[in-house]
FIGULO-654254 format. One record per residue: z, x, y of N, C-alpha, C, CB in turn. Coordinates in steps of 0.2 Angstrom, whole numbers, plus 5000, padded with zeros to 4 digits. Glycine has a CB too. Layout:
% FIGULO-654254
ZXYZXYZXYZXY;...
//
This chain:
% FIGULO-654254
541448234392541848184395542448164390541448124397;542748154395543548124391543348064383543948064398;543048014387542947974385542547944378542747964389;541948024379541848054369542148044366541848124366;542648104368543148114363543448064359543548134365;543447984362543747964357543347924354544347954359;542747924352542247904349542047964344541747864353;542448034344542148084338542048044333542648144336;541648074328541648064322541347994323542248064318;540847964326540347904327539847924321539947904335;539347864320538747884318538247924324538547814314;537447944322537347984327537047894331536648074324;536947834329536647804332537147764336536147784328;537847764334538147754340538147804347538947744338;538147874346538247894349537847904356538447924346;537047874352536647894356536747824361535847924353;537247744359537247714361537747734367537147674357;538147764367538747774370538547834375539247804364;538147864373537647894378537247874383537147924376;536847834382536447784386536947724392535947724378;537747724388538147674394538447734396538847594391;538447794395538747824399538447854407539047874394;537747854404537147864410537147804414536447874406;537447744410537347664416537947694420537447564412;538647704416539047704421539247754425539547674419;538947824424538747874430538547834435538247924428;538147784437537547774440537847724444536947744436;538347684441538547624445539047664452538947554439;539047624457539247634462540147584462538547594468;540347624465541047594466541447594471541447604462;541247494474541347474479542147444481540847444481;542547494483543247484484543247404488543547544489;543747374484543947304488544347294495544447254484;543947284500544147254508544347214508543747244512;544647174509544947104510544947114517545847084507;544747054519544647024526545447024530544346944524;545647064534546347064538546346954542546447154546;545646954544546046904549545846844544545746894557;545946834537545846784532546346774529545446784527;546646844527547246884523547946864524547246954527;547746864533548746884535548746824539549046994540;549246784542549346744546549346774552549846714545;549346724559549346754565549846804566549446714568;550546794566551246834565551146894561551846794561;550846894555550546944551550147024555550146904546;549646964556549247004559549347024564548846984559;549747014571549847034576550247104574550046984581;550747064570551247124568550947194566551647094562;550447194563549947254560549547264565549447244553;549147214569548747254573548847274580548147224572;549347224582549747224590549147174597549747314592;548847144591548547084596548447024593547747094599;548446964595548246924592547646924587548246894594;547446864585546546874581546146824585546346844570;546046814591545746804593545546854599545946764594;546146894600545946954606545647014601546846984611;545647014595545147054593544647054593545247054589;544346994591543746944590543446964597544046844588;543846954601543546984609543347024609544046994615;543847104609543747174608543147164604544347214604;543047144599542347164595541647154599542147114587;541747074601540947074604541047124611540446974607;541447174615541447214619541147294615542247214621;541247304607540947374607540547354602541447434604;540447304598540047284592539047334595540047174591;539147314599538147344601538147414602537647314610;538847444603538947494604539047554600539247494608;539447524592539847554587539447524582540647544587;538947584579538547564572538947554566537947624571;538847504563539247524555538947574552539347484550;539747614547539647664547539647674540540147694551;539047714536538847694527539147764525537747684524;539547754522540047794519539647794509540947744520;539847844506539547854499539647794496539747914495;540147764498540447704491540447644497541547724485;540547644502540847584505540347594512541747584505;540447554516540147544525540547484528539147514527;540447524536541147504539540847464546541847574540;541047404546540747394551541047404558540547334551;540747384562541147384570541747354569540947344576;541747284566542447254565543047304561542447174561;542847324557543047374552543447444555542547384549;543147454556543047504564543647514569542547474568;543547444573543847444577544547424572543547414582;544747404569545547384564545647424563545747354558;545447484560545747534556545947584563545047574551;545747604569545947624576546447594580545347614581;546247504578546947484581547747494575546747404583;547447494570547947504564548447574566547547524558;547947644570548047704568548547674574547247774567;548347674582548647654587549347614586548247634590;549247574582550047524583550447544579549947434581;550347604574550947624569551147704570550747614561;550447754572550547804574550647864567550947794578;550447794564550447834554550147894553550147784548;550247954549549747984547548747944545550148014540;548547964547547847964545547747954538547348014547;547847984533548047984525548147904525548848034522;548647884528549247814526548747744528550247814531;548347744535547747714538547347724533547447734544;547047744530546547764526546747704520546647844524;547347724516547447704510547347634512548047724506;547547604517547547534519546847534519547847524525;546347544518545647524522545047564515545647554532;545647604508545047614503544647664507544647544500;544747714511544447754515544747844517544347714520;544547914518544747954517544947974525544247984512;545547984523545648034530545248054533546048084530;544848094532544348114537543848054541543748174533;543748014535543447944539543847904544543347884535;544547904543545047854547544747904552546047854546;544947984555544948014560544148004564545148084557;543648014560543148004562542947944568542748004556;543147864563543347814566543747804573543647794562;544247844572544747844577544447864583545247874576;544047934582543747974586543147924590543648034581;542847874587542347854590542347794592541947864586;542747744590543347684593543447714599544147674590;543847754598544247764605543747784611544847844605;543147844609542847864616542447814618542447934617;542247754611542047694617542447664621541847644617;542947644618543447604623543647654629544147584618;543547704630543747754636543347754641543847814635;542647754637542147744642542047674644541547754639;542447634643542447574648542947574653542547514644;543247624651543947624658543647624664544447684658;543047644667542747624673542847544676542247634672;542747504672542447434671543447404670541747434660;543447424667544247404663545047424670544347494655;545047484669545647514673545247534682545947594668;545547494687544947514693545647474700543847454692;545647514706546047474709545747424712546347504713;545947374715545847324719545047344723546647304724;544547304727543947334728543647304734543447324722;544047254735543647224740544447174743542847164736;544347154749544947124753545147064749544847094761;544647014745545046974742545546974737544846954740;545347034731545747074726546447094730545347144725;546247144735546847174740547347124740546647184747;547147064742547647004745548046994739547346924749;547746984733547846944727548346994724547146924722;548247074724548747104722549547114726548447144721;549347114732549947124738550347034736549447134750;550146994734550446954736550746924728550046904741;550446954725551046964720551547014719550746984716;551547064722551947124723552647094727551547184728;552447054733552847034739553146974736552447024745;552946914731553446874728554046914723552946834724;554046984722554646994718555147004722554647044714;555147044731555747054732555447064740556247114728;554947044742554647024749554447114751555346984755;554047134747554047214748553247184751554047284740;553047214759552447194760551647244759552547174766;551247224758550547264757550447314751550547304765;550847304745550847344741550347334737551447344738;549947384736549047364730549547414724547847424734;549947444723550147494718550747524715549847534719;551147534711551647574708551647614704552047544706;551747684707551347744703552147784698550847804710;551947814693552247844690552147874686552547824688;552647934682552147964676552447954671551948024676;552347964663552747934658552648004652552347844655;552948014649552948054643552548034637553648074641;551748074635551848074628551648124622551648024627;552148124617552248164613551748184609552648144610;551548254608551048274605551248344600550448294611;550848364598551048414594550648464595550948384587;550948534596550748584599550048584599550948634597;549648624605548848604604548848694605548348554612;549048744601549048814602548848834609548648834597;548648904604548148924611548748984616548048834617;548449004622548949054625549149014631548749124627;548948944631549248894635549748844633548848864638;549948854623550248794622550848794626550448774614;551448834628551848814632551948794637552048834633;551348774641551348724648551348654647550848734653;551248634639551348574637552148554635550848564632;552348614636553248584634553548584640553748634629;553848514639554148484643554848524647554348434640;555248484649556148484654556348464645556448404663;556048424640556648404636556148444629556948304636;555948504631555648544626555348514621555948574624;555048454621554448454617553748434619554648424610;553348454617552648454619552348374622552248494612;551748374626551948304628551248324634553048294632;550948274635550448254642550748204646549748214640;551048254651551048184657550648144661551448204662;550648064658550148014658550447974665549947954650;549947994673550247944679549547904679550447984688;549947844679549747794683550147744686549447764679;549547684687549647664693549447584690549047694700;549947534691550047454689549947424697550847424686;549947354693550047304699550647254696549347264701;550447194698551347174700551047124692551747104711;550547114689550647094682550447134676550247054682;550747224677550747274675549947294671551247264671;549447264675548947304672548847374677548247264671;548347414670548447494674547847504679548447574668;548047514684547547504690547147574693548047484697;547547644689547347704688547747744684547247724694;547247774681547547804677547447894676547547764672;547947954674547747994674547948024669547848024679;547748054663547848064658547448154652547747994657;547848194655547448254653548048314658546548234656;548448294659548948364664549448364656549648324675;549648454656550248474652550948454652550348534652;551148424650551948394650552248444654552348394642;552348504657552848544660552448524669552848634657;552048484669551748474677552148404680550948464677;552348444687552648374690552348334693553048374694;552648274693552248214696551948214702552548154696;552348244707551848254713551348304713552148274718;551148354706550948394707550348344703551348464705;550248304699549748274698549448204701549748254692;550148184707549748124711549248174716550348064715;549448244717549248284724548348314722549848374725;548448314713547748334715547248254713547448414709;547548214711547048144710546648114712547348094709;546248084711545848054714545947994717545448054710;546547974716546747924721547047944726547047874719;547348004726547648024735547448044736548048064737;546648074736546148094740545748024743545648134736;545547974739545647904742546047864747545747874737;546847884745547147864748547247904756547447864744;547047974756547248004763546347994768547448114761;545847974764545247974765545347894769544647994757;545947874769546047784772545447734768545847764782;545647744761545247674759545647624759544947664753;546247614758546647554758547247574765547047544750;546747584771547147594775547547504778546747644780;548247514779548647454779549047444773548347394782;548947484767549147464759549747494758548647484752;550147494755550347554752550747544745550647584757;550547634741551147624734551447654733551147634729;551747614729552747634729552947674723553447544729;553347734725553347784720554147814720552747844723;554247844715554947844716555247924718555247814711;555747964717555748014723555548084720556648004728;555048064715554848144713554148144717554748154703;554148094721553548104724553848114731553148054724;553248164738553348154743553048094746553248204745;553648084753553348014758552748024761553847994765;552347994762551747994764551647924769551248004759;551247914773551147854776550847804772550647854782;550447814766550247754761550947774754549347764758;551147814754551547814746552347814749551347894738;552447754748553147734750553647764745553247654749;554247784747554647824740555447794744554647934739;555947784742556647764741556947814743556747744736;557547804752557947844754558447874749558047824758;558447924750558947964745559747944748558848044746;559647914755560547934757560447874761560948014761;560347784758560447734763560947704767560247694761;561047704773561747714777561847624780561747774786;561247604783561147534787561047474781560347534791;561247424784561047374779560447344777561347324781;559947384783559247374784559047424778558947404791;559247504777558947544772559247504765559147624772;559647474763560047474759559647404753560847454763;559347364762558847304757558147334757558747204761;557947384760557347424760557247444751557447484765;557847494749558047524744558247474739558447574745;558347414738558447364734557747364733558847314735;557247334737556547274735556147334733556147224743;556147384735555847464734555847444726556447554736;556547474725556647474716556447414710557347494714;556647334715556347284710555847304710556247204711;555347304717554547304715554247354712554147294720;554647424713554447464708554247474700554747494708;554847444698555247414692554547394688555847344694;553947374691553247354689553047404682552747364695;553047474686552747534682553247544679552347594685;553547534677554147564669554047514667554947594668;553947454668553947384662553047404660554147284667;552847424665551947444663551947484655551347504670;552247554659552247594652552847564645552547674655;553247524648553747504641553247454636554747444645;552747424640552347364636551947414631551747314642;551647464636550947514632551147544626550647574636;551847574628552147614622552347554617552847674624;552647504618552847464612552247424609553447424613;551747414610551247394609550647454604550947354615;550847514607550547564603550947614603549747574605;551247614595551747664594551547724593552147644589;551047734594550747814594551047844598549947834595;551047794603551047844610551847854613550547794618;552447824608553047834607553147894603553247784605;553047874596553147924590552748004590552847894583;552048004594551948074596551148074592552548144591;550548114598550048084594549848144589549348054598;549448174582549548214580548748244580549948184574;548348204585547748234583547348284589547348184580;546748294589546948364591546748334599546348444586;546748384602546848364609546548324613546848394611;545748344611545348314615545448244617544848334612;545348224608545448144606546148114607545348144598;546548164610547348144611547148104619548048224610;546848144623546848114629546348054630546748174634;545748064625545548014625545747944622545148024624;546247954617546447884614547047874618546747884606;547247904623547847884631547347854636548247974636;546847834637546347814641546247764636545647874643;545847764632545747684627546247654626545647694621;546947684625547447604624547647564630548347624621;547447624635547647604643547047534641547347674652;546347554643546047504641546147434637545747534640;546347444632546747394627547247354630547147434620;547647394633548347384638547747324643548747494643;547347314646547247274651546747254648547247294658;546447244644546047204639546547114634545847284633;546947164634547647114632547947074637548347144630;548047094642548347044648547947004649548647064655;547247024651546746954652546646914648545946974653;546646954640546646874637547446844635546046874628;547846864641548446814639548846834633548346744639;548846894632549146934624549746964627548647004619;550346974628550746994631551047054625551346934635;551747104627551847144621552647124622551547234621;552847104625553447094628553947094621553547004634;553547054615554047044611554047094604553946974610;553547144606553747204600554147234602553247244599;554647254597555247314597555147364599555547324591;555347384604555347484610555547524603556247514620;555147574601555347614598555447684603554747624592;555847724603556147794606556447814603556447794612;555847874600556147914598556147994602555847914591;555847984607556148044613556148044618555948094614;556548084621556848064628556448054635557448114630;556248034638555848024645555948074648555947964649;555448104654555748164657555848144665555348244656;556348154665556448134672556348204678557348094673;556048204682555748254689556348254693555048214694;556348304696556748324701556548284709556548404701;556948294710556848254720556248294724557748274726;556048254725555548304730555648294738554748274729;555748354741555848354748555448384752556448374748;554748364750554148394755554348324760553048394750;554248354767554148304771553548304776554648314774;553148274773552348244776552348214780551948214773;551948234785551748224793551848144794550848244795;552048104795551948034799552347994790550848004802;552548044784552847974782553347964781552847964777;553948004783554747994786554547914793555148104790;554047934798554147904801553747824802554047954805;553347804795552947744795553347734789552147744795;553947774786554647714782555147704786555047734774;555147734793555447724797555447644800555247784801;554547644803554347594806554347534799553847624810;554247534794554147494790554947434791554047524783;555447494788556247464788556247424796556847524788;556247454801556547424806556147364809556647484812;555547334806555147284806555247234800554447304806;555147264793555147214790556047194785554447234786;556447254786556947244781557747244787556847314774;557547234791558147224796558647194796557947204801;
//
């Protein structure tokens, strides 16, 4: 050892003393220093790093704590709280794992492990979490939020799909993950309400798939054609086909009737791009591009969703973090499938309610 060396030339009875501390300090354990983040950093501080308050944390915890064992590492153990920071850390900056790590005196392969095990609880609550309206009282409560933005009636939903950035998942399919604006990407549709939580969400289609082509196979337009929310409907914008429940915005409004039809359309639409603009700027992963490997990529798109409406209930808005974009959104082509009865029930909608 290094450290001999510079005791050569000792007597033999230091040496055997220098022996004996060298055997203590082999032995001893070294426990990297944690500092406590919500003791640490001020409110402002800490939202700024973690992208909630410390009280909506404090929430999140007793939601996974029974569920997420701490985790005994050779030198250190991480609890649930622990746990979950270092996930929300990885989520609100989109930093290498390495750079999460150094923050938290832990090895990249732990951040990832972490991340990996955060997230698929939190996903596995998206049952519980992300769900549409369930019963006629819900129903009412959502439509009549919808209809205070611009008098759009009976609307439970605003559906869309958003771009996010990933990093090639190989394979002899990686090309169906590259987009219209050529870089690799999961198109994530969902479905808000009028106080941008996500009401459905689909998350697991290759960035080169179009939006009708993922609202057609969903599980909510099988709902929806099956009439569960028959008298509802959601507003979509025109990469989707008309249907009797998914309203979409005339391409070529002539009347004064289509003209306030296609105004209130797009305020109230306006819901699901402010939904996604909150999610991405609140978790900049899902802006800057997520780097890990796939599986865990669609599941940490399902958990922030979660996070995402875990935050509005406890009154955590994101409104005031800075949009990071760094790539471009892909915008879909017009869609001009014309489906049985929905040219003619946006027919009958205009000439009743926007006259």
């Amino acid at each position: 050892m290094e450290l001999a060396r510079v005791f050569e030339g000792s007597s033999s009875s230091s040496d055997e003393e220098l022996g004996d501390l060298l055997v203590v300090v082999d032995r001893v354990k070294v426990f990297r220093d944690r500092r406590n983040p919500f003791e640490m950093y001020s409110e402002a501080e800490f939202r700024d790093r973690y992208r909630f308050y410390k009280d909506t944390v404090r929430h999140i915890i007793t939601l996974i704590e029974d569920n997420i064992a701490p985790m005994t590492l050779r030198n250190c153990s991480l609890s649930p709280a622990d746990q979950l920071l270092i996930a929300l850390r990885f989520y609100a900056t989109g930093a290498f794992q390495i750079l999460v790590g150094d923050d938290y005196g832990v090895h990249k392969s732990t951040v990832c492990r972490v991340v990996q095990r955060v997230s698929e609880h939190l996903a596995g609550m998206c049952p519980h979490f992300v769900k549409m309206p369930e019963n006629q009282q819900e129903k009412l409560l959502v439509k009549t939020g919808f209809h205070a933005i611009r008098g759009f009636p009976n609307v439970i939903g605003c559906v869309d799909g958003s771009h996010v950035p990933i990093t090639s998942p190989g394979g002899e399919n990686a090309e169906l993950f590259r987009n219209r604006k050529t870089y690799f990407s999961i198109n994530v549709q969902a479905v808000c309400d009028s106080k941008l939580n996500i009401r459905d969400i689909v998350a697991r289609w290759p960035g080169s798939t179009h939006d009708s082509t993922i609202w057609n196979a969903s599980l909510l337009s099988a709902r929806c054609e099956n009439r569960e929310f028959q008298g509802s409907y959601i507003l979509g914008d025109s990469a989707f086909g008309c249907t009797p429940y998914l309203m979409t915005p005339l391409l070529n409004p002539t009347t004064p009737a289509e003209r306030t039809y296609n105004a209130a359309h797009k305020a109230t639409r306006n819901c699901i791009e402010r939904c996604f603009g909150n999610w991405k700027r609140r978790f900049a992963c899902l802006s800057l591009g997520l780097r890990t490997k796939l599986e865990n990529t669609l599941t940490i798109l399902v958990a922030t969703a979660v996070l995402h409406n875990i935050a509005i209930s406890q009154n955590d808005q994101a409104d005031d973090f800075e949009a990071i974009q760094q790539y471009e959104d892909v915008e879909n082509d017009i869609n001009n499938d014309n489906f049985p009865g929905g040219n003619a029930a946006r027919r009958a909608l205009i000439d009743t309610v926007f006259r």
